[in-house]
PDB file as gemmi writes it, atoms N, CA and C in Angstrom:
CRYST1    1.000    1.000    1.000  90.00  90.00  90.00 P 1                      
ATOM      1  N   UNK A   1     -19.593 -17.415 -31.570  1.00  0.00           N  
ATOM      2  CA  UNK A   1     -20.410 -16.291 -31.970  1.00  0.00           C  
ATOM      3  C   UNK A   1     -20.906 -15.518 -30.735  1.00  0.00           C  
ATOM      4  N   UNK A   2     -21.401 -16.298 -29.703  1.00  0.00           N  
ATOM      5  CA  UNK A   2     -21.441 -16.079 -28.667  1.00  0.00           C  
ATOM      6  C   UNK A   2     -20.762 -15.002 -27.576  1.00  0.00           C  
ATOM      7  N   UNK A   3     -19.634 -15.546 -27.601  1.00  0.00           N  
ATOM      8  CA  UNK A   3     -18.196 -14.598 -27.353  1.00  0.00           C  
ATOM      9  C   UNK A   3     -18.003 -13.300 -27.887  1.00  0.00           C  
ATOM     10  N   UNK A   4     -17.757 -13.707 -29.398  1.00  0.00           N  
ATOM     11  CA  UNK A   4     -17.771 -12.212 -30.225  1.00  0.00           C  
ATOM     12  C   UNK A   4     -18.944 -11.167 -29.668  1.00  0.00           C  
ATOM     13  N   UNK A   5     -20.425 -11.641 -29.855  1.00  0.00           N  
ATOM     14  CA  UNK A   5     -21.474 -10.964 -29.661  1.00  0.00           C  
ATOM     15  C   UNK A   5     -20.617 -10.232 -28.265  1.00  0.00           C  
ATOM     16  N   UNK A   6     -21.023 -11.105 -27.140  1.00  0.00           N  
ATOM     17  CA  UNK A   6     -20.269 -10.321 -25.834  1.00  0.00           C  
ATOM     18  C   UNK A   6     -19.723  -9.359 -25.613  1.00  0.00           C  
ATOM     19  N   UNK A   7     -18.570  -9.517 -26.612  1.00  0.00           N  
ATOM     20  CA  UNK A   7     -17.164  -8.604 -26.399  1.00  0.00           C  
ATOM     21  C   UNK A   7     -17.521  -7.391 -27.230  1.00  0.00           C  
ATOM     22  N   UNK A   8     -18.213  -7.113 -28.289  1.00  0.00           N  
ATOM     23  CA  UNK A   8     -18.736  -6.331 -28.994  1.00  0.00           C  
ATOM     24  C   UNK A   8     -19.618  -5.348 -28.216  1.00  0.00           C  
ATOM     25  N   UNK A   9     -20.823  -5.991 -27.713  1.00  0.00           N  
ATOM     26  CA  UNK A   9     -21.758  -5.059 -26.625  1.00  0.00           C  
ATOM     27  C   UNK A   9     -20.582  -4.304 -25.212  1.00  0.00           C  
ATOM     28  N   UNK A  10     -19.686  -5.379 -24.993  1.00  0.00           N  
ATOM     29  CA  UNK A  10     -19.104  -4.702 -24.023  1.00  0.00           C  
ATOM     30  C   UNK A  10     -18.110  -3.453 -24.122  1.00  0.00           C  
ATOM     31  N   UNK A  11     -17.947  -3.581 -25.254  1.00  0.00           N  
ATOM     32  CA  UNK A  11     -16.876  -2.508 -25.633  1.00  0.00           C  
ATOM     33  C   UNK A  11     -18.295  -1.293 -26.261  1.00  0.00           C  
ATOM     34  N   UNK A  12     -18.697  -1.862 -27.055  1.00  0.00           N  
ATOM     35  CA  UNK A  12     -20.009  -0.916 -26.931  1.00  0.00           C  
ATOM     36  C   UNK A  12     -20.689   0.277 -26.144  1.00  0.00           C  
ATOM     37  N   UNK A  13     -20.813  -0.476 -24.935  1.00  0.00           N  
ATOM     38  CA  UNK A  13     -21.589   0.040 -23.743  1.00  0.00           C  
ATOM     39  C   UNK A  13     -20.009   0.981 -22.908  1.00  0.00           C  
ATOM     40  N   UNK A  14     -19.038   0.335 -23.628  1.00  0.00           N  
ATOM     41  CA  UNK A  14     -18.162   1.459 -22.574  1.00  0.00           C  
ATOM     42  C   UNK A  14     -17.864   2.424 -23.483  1.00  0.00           C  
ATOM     43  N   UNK A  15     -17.911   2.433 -24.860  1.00  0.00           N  
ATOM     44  CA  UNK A  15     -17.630   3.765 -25.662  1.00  0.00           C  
ATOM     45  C   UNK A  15     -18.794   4.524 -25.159  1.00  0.00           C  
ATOM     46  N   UNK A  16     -19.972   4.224 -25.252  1.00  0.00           N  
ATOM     47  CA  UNK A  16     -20.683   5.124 -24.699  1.00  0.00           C  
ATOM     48  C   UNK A  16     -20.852   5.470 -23.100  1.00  0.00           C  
ATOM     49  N   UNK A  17     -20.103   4.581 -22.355  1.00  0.00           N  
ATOM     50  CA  UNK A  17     -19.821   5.867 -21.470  1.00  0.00           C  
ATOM     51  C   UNK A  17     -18.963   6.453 -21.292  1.00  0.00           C  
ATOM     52  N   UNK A  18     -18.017   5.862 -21.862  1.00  0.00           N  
ATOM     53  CA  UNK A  18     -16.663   7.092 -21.965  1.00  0.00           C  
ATOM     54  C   UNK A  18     -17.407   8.576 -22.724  1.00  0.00           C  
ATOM     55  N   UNK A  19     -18.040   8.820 -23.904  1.00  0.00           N  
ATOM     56  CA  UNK A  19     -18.652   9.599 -24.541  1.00  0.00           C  
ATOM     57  C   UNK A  19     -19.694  10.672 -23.546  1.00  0.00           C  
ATOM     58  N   UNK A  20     -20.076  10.328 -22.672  1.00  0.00           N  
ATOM     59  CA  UNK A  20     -20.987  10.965 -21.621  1.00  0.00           C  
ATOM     60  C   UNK A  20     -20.070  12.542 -21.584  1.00  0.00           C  
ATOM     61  N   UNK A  21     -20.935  13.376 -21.521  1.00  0.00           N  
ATOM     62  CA  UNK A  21     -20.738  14.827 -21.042  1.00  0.00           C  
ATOM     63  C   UNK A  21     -20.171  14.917 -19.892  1.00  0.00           C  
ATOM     64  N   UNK A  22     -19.532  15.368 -19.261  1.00  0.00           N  
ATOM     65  CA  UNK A  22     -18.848  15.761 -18.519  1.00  0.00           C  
ATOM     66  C   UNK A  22     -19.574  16.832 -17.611  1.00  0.00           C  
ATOM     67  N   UNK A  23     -19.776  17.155 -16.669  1.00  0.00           N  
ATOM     68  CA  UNK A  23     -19.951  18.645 -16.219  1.00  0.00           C  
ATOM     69  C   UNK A  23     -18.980  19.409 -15.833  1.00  0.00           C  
ATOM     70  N   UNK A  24     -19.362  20.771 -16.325  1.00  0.00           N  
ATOM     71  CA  UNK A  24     -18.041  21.631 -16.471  1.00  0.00           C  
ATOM     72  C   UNK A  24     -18.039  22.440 -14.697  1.00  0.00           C  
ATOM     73  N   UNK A  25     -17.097  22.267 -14.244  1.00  0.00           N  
ATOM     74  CA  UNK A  25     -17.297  22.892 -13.124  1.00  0.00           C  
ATOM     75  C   UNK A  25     -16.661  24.646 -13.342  1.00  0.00           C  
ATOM     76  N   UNK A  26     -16.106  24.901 -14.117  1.00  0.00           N  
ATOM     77  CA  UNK A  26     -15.997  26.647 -14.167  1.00  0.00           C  
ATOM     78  C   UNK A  26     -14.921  26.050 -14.157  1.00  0.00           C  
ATOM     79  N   UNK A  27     -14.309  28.160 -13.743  1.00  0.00           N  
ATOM     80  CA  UNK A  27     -12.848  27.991 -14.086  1.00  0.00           C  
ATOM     81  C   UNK A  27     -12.357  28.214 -12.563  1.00  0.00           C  
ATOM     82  N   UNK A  28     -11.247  27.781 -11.802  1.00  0.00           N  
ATOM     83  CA  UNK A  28     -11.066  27.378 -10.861  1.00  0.00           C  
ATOM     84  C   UNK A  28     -10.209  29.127 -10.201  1.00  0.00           C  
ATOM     85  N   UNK A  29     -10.834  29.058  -9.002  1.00  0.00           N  
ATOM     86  CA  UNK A  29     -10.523  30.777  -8.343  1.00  0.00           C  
ATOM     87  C   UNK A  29      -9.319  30.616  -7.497  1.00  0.00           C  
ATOM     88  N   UNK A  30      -8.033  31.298  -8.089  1.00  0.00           N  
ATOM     89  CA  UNK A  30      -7.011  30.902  -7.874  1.00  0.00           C  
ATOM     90  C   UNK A  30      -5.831  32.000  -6.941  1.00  0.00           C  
ATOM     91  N   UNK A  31      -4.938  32.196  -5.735  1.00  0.00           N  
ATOM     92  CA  UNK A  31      -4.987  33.110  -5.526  1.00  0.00           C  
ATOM     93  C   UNK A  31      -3.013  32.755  -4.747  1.00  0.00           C  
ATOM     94  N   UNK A  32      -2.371  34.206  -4.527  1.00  0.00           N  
ATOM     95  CA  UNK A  32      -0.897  33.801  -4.482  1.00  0.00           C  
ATOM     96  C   UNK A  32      -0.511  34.528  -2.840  1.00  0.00           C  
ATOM     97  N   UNK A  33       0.128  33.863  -2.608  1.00  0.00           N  
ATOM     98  CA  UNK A  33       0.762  33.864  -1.011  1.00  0.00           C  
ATOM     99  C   UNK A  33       2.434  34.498  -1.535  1.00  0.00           C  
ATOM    100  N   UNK A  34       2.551  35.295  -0.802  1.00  0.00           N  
ATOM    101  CA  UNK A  34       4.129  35.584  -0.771  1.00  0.00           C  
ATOM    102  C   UNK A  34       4.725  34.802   0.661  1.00  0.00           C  
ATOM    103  N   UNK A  35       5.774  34.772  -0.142  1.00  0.00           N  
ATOM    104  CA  UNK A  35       6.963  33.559   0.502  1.00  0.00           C  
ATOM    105  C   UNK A  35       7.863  34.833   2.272  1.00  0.00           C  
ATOM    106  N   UNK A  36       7.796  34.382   2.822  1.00  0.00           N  
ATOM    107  CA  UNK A  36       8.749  35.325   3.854  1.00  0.00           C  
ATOM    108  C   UNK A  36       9.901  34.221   4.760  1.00  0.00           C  
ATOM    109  N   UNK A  37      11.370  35.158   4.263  1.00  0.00           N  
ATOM    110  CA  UNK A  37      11.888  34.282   5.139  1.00  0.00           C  
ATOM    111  C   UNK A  37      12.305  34.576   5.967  1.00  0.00           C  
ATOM    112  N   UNK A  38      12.832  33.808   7.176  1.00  0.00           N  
ATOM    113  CA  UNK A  38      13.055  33.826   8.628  1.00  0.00           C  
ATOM    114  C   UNK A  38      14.392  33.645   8.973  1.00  0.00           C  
ATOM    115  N   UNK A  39      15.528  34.582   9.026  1.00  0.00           N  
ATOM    116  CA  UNK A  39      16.475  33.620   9.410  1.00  0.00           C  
ATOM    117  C   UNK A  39      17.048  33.866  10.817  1.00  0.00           C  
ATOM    118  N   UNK A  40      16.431  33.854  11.965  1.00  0.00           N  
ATOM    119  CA  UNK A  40      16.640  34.730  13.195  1.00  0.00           C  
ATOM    120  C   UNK A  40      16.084  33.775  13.774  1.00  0.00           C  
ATOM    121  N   UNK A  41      15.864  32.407  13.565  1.00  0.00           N  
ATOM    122  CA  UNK A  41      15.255  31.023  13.711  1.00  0.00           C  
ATOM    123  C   UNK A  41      17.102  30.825  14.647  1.00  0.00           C  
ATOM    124  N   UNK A  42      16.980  30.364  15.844  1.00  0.00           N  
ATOM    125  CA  UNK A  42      18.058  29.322  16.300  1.00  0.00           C  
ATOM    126  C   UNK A  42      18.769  28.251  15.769  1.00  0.00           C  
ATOM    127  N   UNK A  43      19.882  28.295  15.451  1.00  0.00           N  
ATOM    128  CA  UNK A  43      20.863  27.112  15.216  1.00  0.00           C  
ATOM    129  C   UNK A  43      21.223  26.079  16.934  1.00  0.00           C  
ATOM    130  N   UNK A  44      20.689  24.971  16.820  1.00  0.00           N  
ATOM    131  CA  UNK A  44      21.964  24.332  17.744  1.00  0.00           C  
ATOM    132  C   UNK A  44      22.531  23.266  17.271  1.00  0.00           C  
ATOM    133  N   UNK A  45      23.353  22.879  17.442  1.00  0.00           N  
ATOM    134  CA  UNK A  45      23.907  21.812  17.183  1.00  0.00           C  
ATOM    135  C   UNK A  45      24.130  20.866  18.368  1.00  0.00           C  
ATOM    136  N   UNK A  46      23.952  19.664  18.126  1.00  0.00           N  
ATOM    137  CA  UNK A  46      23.564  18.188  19.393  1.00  0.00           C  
ATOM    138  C   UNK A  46      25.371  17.657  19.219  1.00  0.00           C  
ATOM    139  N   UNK A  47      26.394  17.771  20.060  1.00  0.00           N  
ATOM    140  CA  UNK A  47      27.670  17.212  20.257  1.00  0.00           C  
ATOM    141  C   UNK A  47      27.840  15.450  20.612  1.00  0.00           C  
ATOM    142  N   UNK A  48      26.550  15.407  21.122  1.00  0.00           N  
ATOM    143  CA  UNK A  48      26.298  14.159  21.965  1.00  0.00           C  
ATOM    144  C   UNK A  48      26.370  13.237  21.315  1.00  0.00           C  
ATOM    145  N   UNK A  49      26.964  12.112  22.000  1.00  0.00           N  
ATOM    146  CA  UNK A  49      27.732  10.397  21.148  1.00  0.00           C  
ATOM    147  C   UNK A  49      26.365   9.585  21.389  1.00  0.00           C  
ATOM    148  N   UNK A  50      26.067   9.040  19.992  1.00  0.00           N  
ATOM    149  CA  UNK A  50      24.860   8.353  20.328  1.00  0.00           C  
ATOM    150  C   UNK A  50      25.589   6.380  20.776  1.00  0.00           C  
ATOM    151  N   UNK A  51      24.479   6.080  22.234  1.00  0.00           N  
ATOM    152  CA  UNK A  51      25.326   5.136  22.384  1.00  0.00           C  
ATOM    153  C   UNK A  51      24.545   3.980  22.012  1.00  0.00           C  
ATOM    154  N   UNK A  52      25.287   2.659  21.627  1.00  0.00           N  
ATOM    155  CA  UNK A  52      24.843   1.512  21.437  1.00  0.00           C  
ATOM    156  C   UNK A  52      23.612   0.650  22.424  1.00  0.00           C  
ATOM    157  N   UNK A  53      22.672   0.098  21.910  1.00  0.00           N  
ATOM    158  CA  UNK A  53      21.788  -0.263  22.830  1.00  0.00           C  
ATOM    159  C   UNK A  53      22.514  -2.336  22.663  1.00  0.00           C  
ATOM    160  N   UNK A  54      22.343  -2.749  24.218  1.00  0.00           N  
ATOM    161  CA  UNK A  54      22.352  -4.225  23.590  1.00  0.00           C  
ATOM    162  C   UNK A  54      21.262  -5.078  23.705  1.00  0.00           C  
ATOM    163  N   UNK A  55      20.820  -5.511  22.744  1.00  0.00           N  
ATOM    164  CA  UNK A  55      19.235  -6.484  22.573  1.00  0.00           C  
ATOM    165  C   UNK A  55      20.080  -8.094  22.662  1.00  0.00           C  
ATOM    166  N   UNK A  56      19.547  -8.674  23.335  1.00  0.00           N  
ATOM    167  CA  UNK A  56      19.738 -10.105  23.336  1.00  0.00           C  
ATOM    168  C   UNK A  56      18.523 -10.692  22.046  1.00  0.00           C  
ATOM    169  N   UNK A  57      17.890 -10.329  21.226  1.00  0.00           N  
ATOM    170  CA  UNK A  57      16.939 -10.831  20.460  1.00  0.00           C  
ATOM    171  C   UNK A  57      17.409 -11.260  19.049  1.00  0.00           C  
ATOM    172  N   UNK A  58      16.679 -12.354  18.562  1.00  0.00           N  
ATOM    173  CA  UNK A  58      17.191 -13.152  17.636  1.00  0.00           C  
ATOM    174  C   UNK A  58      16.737 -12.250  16.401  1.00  0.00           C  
ATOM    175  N   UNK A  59      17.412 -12.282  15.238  1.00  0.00           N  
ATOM    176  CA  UNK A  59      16.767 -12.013  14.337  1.00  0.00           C  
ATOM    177  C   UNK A  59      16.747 -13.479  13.097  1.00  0.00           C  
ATOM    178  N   UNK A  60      15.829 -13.180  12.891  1.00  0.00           N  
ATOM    179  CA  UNK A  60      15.925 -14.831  11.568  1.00  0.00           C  
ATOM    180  C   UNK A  60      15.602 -13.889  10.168  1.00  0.00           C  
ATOM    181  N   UNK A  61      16.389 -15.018   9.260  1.00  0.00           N  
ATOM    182  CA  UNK A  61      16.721 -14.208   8.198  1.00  0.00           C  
ATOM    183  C   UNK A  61      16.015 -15.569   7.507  1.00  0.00           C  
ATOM    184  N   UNK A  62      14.781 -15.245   6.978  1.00  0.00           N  
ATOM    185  CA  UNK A  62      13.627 -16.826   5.875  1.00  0.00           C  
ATOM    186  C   UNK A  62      14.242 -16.121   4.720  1.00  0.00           C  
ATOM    187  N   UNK A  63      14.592 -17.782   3.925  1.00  0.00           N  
ATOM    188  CA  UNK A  63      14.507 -17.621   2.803  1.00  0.00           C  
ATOM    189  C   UNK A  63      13.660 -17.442   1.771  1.00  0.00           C  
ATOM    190  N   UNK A  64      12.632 -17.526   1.926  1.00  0.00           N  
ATOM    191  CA  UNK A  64      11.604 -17.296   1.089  1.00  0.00           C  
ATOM    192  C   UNK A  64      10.254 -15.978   1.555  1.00  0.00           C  
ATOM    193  N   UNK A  65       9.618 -15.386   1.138  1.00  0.00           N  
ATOM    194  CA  UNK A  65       8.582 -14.341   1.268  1.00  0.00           C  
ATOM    195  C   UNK A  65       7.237 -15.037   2.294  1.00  0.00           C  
ATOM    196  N   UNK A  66       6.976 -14.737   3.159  1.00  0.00           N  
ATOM    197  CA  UNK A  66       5.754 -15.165   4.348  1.00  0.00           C  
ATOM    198  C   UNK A  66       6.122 -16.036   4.586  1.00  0.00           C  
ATOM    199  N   UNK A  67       6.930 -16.613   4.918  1.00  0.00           N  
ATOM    200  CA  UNK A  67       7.168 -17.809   5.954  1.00  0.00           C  
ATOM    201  C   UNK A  67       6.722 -18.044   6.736  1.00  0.00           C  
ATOM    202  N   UNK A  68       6.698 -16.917   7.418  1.00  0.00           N  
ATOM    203  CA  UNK A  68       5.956 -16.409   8.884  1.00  0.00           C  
ATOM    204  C   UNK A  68       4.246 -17.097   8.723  1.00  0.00           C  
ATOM    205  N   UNK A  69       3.807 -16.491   7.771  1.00  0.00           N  
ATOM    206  CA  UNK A  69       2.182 -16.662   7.104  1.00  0.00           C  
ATOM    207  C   UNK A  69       2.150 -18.071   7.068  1.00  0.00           C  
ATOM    208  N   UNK A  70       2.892 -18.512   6.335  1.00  0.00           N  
ATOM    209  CA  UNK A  70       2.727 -19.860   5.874  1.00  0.00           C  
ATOM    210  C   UNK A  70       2.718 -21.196   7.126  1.00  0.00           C  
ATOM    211  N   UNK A  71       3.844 -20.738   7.722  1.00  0.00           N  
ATOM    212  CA  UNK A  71       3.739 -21.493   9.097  1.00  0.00           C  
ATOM    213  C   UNK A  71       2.782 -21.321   9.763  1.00  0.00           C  
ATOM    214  N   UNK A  72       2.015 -20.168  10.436  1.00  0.00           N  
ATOM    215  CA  UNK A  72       1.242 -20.340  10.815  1.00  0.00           C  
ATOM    216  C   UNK A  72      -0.111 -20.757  10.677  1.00  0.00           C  
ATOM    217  N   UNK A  73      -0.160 -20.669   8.760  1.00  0.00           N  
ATOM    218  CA  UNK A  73      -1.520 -21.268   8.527  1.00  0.00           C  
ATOM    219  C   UNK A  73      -1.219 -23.195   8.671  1.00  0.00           C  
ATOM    220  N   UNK A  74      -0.128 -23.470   8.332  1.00  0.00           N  
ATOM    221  CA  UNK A  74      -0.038 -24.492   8.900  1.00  0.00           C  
ATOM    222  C   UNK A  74      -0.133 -25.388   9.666  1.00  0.00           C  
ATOM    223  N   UNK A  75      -0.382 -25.002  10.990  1.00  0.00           N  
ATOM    224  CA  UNK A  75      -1.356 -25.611  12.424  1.00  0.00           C  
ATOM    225  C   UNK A  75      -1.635 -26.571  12.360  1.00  0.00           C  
ATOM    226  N   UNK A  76      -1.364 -27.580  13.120  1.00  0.00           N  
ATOM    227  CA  UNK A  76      -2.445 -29.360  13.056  1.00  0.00           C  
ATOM    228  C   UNK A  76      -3.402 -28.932  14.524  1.00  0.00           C  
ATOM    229  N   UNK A  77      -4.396 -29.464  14.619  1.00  0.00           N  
ATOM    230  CA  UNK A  77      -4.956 -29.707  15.365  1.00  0.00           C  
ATOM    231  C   UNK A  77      -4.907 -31.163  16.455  1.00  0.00           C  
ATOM    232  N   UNK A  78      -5.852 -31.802  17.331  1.00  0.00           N  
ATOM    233  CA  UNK A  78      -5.763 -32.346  17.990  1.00  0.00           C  
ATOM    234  C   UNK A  78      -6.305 -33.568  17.024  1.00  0.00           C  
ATOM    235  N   UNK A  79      -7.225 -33.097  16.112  1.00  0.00           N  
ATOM    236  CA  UNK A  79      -8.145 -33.743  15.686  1.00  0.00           C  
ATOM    237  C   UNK A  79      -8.009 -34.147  14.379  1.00  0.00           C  
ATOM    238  N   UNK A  80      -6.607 -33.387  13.473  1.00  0.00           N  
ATOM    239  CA  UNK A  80      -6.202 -33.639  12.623  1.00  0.00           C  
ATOM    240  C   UNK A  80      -5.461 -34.614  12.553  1.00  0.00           C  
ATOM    241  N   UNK A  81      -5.066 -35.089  13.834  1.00  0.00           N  
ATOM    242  CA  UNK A  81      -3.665 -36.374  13.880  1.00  0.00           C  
ATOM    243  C   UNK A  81      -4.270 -37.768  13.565  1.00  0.00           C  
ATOM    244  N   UNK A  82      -3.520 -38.362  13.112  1.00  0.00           N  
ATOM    245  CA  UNK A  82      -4.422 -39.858  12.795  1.00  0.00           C  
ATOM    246  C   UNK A  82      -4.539 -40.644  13.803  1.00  0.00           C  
ATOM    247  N   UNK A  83      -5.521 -41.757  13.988  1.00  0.00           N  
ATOM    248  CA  UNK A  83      -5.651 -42.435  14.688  1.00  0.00           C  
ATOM    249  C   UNK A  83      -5.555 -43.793  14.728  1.00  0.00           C  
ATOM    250  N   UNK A  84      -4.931 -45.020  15.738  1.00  0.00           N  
ATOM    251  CA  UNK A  84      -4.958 -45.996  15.216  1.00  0.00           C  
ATOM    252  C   UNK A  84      -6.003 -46.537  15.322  1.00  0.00           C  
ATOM    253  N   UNK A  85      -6.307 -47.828  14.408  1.00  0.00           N  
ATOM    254  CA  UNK A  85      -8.026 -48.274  14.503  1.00  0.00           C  
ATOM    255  C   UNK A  85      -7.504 -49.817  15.062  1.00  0.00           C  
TER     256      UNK A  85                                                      
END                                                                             
């Protein structure tokens, strides 16, 4: 009953504020630009061979999403290792 009551006031309290007045801000002052075009703008065109760079760097390919994340929250400490007694 409890529940019901709840869910009732809550839906309640949001019809009435969905229902709230609004303020009207007017009607919006609206105004037009003409378009001009340019075509006396330079063409060049780039001939040039783009060349290969060489990276010695690994890339790793994880199978799964944050790996990265996960490993690193992973961490042992000094103090986490067991000890013998």
């Amino acid at each position: 009953m409890k529940a019901f009551l709840t869910l009732v006031l809550i839906l309640l309290f949001g019809a009435v504020a969905l229902a709230q007045k609004t303020t009207d801000y007017g009607k919006v002052e609206t105004f037009q630009m003409d378009i001009v075009l340019d075509a006396s703008l330079p063409v060049s065109y780039n001939s040039g061979q783009i060349e290969a760079t060489k990276e010695d760097a690994v890339a790793r390919l994880y199978k799964f999403k944050n790996t990265r994340v996960k490993k690193a929250l992973a961490f042992t400490t000094k103090k986490n290792k067991p000890k013998l007694a």
